[in-house]
C-alpha positions in Angstrom: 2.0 -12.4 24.2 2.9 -15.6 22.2 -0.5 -17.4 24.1 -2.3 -14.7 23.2 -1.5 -15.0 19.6 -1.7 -19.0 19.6 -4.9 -18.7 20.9 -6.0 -16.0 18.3 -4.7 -16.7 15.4 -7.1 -15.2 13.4 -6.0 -11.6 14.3 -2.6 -12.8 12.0 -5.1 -13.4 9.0 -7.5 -10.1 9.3 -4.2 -8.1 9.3 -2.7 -10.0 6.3 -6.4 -10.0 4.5 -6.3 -6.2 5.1 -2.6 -5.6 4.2 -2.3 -7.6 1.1 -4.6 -5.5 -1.5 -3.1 -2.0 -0.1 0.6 -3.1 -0.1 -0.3 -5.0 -3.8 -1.8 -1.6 -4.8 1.2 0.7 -3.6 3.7 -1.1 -5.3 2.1 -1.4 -8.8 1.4 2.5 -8.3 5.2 3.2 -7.4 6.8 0.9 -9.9 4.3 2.5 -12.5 5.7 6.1 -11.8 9.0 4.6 -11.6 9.3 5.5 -8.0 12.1 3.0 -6.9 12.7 4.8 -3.6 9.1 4.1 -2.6 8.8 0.9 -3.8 11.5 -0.2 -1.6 9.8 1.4 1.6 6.7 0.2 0.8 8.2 -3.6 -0.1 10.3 -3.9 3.3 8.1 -1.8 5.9 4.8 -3.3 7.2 2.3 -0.4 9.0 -0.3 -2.4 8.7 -1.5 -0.6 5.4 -1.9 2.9 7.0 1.8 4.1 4.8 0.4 2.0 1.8 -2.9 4.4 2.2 -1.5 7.7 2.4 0.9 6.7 -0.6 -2.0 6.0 -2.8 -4.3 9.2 -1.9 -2.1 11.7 -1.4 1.6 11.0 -2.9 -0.6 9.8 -6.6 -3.5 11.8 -5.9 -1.4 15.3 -7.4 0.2 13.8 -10.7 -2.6 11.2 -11.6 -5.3 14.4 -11.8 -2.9 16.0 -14.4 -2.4 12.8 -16.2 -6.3 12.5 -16.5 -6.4 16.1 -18.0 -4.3 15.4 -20.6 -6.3 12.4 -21.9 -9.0 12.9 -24.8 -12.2 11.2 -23.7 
């Protein structure tokens, strides 16, 4: 396993490139709603994005829509 990852290294950056934004995204949306139990899980566990994704479109998705309501456009 560790030649297989010497040898492809670039597998470490896709997966870092791909992370990044998601996990960056998650954690302003948690410390935003004030969400500290979330923003720890989010800071310490690495799933590759997919908990990072279901935070931000289903966990935000119910109290951002009300938010929106509320707001004169």
């Amino acid at each position: 396993m560790e030649e297989f990852i010497a040898q492809n290294q670039w597998i470490i950056l896709i997966a870092a490139l791909w992370t990044l934004p998601w996990k960056a995204i998650a954690l302003w949306k948690s410390a935003r709603r004030e969400e500290k139990g979330w923003f720890i899980v989010l800071l310490l566990m690495n799933t590759l994005a997919i908990l990072e994704i279901i935070y931000i479109f289903v966990i935000c998705k119910d109290e951002e829509g009300v938010e929106d309501e509320g707001e004169e456009k």
